[in-house]
MMTF fields as JSON, N, C-alpha, C and O atoms, coordinates in Angstrom:
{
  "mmtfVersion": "1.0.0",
  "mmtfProducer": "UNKNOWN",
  "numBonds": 503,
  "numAtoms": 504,
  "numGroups": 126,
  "numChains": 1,
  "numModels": 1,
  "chainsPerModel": [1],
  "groupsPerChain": [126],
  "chainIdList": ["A"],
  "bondAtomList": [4, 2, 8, 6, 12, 10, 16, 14, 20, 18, 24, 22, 28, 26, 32, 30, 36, 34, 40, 38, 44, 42, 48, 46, 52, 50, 56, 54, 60, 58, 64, 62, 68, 66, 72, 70, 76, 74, 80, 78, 84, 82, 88, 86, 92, 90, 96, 94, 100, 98, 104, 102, 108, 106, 112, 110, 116, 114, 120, 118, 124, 122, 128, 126, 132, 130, 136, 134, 140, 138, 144, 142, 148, 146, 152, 150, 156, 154, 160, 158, 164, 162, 168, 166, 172, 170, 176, 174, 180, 178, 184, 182, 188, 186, 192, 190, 196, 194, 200, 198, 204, 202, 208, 206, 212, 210, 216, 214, 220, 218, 224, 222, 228, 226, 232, 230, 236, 234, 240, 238, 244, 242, 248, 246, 252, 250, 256, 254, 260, 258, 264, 262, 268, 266, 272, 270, 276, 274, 280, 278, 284, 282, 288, 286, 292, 290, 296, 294, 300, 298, 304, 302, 308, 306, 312, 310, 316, 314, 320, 318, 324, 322, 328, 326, 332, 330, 336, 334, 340, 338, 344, 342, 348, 346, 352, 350, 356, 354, 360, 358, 364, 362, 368, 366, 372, 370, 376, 374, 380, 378, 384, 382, 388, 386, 392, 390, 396, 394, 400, 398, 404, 402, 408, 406, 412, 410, 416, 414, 420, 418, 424, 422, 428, 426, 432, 430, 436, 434, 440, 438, 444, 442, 448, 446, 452, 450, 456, 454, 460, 458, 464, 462, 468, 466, 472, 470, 476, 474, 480, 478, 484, 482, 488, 486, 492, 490, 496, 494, 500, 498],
  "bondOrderList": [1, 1, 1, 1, 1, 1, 1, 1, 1, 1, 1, 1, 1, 1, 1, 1, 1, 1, 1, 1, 1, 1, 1, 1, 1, 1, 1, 1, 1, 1, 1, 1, 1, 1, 1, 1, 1, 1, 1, 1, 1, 1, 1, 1, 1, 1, 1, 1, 1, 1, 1, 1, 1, 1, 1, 1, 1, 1, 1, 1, 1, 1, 1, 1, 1, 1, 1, 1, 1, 1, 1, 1, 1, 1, 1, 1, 1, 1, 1, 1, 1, 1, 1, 1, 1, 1, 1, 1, 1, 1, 1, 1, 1, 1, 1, 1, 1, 1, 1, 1, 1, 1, 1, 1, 1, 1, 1, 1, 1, 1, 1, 1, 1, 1, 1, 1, 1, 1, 1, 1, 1, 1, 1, 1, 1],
  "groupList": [{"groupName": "UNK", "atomNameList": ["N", "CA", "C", "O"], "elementList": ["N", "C", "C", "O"], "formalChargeList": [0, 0, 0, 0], "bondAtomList": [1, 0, 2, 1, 3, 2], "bondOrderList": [1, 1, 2], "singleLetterCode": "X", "chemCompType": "L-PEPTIDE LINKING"}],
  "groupTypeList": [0, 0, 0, 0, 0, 0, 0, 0, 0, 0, 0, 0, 0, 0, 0, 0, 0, 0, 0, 0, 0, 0, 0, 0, 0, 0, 0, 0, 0, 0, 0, 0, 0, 0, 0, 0, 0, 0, 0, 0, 0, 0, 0, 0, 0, 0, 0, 0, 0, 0, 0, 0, 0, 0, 0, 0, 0, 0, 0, 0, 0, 0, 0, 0, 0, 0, 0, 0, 0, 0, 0, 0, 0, 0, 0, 0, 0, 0, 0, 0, 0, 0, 0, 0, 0, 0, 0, 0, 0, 0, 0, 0, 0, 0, 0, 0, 0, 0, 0, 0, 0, 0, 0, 0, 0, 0, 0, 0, 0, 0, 0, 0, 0, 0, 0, 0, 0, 0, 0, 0, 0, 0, 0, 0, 0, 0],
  "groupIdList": [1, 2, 3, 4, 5, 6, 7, 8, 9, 10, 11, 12, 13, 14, 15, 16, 17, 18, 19, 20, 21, 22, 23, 24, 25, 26, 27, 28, 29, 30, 31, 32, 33, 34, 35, 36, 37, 38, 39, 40, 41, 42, 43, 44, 45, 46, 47, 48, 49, 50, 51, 52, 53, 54, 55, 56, 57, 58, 59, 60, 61, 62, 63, 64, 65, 66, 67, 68, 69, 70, 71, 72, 73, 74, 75, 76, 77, 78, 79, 80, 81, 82, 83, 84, 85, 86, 87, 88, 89, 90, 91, 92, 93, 94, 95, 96, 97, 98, 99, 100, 101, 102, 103, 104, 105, 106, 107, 108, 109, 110, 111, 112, 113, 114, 115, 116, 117, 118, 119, 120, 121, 122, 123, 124, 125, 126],
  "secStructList": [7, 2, 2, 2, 2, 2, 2, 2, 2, 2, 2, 2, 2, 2, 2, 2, 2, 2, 2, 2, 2, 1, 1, 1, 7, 7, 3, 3, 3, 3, 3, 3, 3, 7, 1, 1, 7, 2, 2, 2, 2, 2, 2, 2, 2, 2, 2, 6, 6, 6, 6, 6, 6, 7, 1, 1, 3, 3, 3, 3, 3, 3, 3, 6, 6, 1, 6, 6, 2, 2, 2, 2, 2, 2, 2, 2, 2, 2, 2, 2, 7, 7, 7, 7, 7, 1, 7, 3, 3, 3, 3, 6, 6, 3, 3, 3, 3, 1, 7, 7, 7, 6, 6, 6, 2, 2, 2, 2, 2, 2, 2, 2, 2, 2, 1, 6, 6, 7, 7, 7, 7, 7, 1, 6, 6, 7],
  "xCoordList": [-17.592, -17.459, -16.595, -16.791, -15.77, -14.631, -15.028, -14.396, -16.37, -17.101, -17.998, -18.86, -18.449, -19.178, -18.686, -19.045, -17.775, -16.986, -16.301, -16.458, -15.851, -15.54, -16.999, -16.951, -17.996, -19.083, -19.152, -19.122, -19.224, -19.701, -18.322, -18.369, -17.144, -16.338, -16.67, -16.793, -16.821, -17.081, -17.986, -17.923, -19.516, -20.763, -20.313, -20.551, -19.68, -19.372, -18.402, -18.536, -17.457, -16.984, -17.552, -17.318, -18.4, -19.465, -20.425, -21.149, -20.605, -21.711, -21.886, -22.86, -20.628, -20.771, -20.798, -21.335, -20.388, -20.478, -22.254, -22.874, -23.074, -24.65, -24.845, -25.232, -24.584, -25.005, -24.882, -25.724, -23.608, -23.088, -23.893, -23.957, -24.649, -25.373, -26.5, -27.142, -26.844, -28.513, -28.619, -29.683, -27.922, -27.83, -27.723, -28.084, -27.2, -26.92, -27.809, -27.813, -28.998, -30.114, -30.662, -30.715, -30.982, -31.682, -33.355, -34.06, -33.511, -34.745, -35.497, -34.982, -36.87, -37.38, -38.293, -38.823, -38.033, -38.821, -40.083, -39.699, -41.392, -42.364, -43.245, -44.019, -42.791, -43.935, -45.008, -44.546, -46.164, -46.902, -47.041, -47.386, -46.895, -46.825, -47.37, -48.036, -47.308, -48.004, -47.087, -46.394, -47.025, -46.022, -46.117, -45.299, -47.661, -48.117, -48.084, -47.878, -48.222, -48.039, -46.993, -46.011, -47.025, -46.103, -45.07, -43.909, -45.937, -45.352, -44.397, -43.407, -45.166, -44.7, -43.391, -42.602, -42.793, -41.716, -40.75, -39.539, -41.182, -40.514, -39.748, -38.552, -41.001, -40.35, -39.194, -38.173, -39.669, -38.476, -37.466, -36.792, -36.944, -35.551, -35.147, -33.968, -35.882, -35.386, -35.43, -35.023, -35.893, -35.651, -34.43, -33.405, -34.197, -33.037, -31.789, -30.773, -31.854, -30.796, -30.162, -29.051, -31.536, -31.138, -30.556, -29.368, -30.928, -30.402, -28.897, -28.332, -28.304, -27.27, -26.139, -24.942, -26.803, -25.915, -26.002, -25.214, -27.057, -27.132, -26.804, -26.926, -26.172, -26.312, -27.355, -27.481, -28.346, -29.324, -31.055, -32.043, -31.042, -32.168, -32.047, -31.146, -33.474, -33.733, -34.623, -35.493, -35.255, -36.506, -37.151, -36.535, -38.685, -39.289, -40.484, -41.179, -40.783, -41.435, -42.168, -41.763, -43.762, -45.254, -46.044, -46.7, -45.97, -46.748, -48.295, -48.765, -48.904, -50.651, -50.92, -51.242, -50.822, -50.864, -51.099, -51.788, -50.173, -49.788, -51.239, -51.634, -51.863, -52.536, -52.449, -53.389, -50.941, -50.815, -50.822, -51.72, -49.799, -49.802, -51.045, -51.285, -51.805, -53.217, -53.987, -55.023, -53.454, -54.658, -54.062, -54.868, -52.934, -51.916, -52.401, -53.04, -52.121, -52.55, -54.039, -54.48, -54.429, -56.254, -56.071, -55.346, -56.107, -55.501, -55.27, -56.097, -54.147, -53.452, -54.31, -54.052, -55.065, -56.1, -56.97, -57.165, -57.546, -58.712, -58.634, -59.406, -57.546, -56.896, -56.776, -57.311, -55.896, -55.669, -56.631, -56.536, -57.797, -59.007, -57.999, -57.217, -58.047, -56.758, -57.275, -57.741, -57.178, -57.637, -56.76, -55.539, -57.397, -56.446, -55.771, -56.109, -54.835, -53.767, -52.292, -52.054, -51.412, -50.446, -49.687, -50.179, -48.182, -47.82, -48.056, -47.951, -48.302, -48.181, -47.296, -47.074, -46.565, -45.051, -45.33, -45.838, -44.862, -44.423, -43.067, -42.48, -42.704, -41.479, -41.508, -41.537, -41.495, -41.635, -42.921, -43.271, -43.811, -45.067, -45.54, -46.746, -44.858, -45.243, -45.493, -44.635, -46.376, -47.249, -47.462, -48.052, -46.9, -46.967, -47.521, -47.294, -48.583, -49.704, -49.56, -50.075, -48.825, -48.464, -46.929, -46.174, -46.669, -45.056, -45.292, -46.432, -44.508, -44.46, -43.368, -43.072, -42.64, -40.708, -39.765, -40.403, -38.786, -37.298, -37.206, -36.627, -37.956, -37.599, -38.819, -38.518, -40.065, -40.966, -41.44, -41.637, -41.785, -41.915, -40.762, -40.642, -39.295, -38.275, -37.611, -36.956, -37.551, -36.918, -37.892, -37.306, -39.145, -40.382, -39.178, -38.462, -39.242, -38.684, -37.544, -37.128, -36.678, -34.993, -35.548, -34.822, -36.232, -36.403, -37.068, -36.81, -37.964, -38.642, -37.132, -36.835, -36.193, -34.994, -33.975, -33.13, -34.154, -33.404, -33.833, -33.068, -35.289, -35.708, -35.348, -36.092, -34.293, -33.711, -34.98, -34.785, -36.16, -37.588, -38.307, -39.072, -38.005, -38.136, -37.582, -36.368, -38.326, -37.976, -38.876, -40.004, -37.865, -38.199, -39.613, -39.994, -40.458, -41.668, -41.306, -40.441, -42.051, -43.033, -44.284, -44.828, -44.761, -45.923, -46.833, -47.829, -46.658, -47.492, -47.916, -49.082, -47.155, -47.146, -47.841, -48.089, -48.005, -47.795, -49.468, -49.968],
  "yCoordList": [-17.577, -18.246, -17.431, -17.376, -16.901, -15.87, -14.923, -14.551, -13.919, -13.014, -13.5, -12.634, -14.716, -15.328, -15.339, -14.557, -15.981, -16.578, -14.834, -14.556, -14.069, -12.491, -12.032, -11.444, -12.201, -11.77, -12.139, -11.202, -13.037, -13.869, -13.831, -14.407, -13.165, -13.184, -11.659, -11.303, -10.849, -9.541, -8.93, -7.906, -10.39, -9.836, -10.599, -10.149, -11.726, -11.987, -11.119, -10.887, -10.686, -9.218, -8.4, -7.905, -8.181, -6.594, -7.132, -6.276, -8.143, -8.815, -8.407, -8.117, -8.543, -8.231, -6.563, -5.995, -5.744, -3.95, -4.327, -3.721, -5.212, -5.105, -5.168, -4.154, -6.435, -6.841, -5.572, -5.413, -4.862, -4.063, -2.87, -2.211, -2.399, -1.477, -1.34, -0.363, -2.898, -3.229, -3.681, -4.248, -3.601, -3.761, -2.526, -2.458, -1.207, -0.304, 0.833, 1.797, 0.252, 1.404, 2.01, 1.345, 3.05, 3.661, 3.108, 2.51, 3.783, 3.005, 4.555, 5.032, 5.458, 6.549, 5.552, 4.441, 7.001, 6.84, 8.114, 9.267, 7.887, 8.673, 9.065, 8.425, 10.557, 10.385, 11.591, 12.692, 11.459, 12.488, 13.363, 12.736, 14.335, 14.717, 15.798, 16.157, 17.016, 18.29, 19.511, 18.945, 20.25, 21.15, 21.196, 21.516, 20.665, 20.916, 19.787, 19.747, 18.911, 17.324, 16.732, 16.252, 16.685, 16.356, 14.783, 14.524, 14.048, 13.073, 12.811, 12.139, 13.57, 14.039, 14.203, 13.475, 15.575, 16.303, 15.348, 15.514, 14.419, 13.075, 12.494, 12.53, 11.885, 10.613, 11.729, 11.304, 12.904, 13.385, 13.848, 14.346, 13.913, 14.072, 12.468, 12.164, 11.724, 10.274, 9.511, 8.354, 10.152, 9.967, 10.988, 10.313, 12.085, 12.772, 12.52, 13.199, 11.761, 10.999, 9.844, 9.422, 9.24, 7.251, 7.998, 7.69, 8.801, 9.456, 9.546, 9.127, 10.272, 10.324, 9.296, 9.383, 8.424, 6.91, 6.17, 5.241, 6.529, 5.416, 5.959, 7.175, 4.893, 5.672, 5.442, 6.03, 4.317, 3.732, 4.225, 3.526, 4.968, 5.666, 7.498, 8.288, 7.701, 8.986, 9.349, 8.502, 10.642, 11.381, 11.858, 12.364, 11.534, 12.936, 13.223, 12.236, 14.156, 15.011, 15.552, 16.227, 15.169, 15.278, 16.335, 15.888, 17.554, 18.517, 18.421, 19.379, 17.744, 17.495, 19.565, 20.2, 19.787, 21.615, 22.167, 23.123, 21.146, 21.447, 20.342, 19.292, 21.286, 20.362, 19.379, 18.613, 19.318, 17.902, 17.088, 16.246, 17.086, 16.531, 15.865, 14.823, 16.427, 16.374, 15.803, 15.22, 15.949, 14.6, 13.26, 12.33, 13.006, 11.672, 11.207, 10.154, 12.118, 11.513, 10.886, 9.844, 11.646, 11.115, 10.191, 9.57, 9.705, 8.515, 7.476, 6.854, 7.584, 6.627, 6.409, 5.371, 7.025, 6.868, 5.97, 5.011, 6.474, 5.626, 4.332, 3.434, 4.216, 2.933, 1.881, 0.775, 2.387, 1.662, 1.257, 0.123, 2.128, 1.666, 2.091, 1.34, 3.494, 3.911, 5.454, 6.223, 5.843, 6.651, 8.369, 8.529, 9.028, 10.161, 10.81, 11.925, 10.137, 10.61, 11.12, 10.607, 11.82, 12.188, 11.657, 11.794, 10.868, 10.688, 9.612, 8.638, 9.292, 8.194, 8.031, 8.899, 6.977, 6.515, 5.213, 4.119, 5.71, 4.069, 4.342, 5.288, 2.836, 2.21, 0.927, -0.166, 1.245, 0.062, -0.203, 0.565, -1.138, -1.382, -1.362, -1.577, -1.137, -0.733, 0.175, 1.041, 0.208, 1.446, 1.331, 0.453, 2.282, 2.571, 4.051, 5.134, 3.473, 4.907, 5.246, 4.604, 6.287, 7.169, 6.694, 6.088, 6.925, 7.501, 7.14, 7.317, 6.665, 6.384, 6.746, 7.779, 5.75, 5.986, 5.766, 5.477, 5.759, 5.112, 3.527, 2.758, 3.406, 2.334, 1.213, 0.02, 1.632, 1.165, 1.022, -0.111, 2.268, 2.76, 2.571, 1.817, 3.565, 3.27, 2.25, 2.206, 1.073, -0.145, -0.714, -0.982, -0.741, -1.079, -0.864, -1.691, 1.068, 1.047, 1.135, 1.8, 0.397, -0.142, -1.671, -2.257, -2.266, -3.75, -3.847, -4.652, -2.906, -2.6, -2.544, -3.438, -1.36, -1.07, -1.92, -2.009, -2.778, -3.995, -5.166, -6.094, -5.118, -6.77, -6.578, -5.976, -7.072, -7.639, -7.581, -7.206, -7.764, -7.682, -6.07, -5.84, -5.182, -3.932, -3.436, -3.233, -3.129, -1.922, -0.805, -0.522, -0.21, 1.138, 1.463, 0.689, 2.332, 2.231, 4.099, 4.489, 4.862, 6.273, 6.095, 5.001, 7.44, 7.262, 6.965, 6.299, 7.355, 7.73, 6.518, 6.364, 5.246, 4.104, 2.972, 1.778, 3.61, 2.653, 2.706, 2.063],
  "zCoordList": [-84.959, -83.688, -82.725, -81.511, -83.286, -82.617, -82.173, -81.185, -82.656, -81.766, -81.394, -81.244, -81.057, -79.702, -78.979, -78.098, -78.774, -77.381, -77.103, -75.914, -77.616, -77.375, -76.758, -75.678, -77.218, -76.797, -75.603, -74.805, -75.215, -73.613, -72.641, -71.554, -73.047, -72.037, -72.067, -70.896, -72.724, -72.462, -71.641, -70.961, -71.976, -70.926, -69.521, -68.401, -69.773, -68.425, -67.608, -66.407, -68.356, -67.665, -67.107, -66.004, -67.877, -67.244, -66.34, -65.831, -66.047, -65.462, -63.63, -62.936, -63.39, -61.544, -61.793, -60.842, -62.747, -62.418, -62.451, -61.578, -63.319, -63.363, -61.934, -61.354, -61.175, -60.29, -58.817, -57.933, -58.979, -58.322, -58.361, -57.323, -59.596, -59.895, -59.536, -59.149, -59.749, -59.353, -58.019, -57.773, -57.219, -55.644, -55.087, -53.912, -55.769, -55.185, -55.055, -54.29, -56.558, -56.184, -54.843, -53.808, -54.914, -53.866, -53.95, -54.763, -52.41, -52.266, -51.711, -50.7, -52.44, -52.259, -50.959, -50.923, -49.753, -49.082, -49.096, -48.898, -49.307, -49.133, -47.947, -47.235, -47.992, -46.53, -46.288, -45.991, -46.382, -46.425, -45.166, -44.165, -45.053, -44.008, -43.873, -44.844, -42.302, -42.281, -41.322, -40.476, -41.309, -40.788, -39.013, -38.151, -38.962, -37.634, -37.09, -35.877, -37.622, -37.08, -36.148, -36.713, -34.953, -33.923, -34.449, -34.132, -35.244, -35.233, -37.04, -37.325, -37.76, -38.809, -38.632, -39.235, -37.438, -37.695, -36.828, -36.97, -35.992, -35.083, -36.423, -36.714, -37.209, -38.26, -39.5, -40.042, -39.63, -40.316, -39.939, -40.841, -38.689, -37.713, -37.697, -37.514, -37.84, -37.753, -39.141, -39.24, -40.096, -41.677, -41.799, -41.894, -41.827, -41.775, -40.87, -41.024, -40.138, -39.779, -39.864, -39.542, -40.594, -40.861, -42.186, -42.289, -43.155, -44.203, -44.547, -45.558, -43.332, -42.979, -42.918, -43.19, -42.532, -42.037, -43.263, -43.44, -44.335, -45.37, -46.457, -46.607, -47.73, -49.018, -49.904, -50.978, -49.327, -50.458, -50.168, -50.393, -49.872, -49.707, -49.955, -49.669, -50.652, -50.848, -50.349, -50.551, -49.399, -48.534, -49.975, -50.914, -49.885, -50.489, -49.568, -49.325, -49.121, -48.002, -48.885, -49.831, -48.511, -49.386, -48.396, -47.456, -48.607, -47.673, -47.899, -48.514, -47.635, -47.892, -47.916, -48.92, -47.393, -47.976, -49.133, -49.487, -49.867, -51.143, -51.661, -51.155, -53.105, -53.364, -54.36, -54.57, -55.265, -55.343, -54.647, -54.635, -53.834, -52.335, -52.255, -52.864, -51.541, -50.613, -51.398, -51.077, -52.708, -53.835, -54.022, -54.047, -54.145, -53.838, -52.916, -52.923, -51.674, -50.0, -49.88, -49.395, -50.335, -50.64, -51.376, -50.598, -52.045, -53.761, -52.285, -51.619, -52.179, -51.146, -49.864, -49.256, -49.463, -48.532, -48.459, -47.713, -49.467, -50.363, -50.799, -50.464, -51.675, -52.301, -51.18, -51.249, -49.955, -49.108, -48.283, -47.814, -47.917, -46.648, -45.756, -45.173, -45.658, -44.325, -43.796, -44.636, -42.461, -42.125, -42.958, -42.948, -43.352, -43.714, -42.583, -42.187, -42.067, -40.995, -41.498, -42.591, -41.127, -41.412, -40.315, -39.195, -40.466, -41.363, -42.121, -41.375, -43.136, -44.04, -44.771, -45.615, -44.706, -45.524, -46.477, -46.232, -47.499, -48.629, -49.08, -49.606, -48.569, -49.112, -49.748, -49.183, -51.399, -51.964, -52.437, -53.333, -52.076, -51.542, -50.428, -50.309, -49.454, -48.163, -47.317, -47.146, -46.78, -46.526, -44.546, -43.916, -44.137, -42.783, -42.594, -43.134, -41.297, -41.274, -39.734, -38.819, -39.626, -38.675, -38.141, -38.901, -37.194, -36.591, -35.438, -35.007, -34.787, -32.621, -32.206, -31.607, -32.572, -32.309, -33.32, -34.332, -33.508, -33.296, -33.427, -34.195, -32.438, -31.366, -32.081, -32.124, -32.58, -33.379, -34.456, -34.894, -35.248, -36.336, -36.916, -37.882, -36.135, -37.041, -37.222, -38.264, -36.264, -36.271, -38.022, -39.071, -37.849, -39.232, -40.311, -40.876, -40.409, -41.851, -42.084, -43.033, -41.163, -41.598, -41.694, -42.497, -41.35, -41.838, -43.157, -44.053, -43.147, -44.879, -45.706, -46.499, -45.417, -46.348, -46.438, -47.329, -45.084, -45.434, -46.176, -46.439, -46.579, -47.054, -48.591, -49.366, -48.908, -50.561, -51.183, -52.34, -50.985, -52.02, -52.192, -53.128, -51.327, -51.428, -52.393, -52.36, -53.462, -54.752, -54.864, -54.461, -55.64, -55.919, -56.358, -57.236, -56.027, -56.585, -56.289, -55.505, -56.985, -57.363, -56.399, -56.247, -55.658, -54.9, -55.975, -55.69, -57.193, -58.344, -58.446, -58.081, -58.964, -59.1, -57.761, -57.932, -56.699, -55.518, -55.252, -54.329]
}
């Protein structure tokens, strides 16, 4: 009985570092993109700067060039019923197809990184 009750004050100890841990994950942002793409190199000066300001997010920058890349991007194309445009971003399960502003686009994926239901997903997975 004596290492029960040791047991459950111990997990209840450790219990808020869980909670603390599992709140703190990062959240991968994906974005397919192209070197030539005007709006591409927009959303990654404005992913490289929301970057900056945050600790819970990670960039990974998908050069369709590359032909892993460019077979994912297709995958994700397809899957979705979506035009093969660059840029294409997933966060989470969510999937935004092309770039405008700041002011539009980027306002989108700080409300994506803010909604508590956004997890981590792999493009692989998504």
């Amino acid at each position: 009985m004596k290492k029960l009750i040791i047991s459950l004050i111990l997990g209840l100890a450790l219990l808020p570092n869980t909670l603390v841990s599992a709140q703190s994950e990062t959240i991968t942002i994906n974005v397919f993109k192209r070197e030539d793409c005007k709006h591409c190199q927009e959303e990654k000066a404005f992913l490289e700067d929301l970057d900056g300001k945050r600790t819970d997010i990670e960039l990974n920058f998908l050069d369709i060039n590359e032909a892993d890349n460019k077979k994912l991007w297709e995958q994700v194309a397809e899957l979705e019923k979506i035009s093969k445009v660059t840029p294409i971003t997933t966060i989470g399960f969510n999937l935004i197809v092309g770039y405008d502003s700041a002011e539009t686009t980027g306002k989108k994926i700080i409300e994506i990184l803010d909604d508590e239901k956004t997890t981590n997903v792999s493009i692989e997975d998504f």
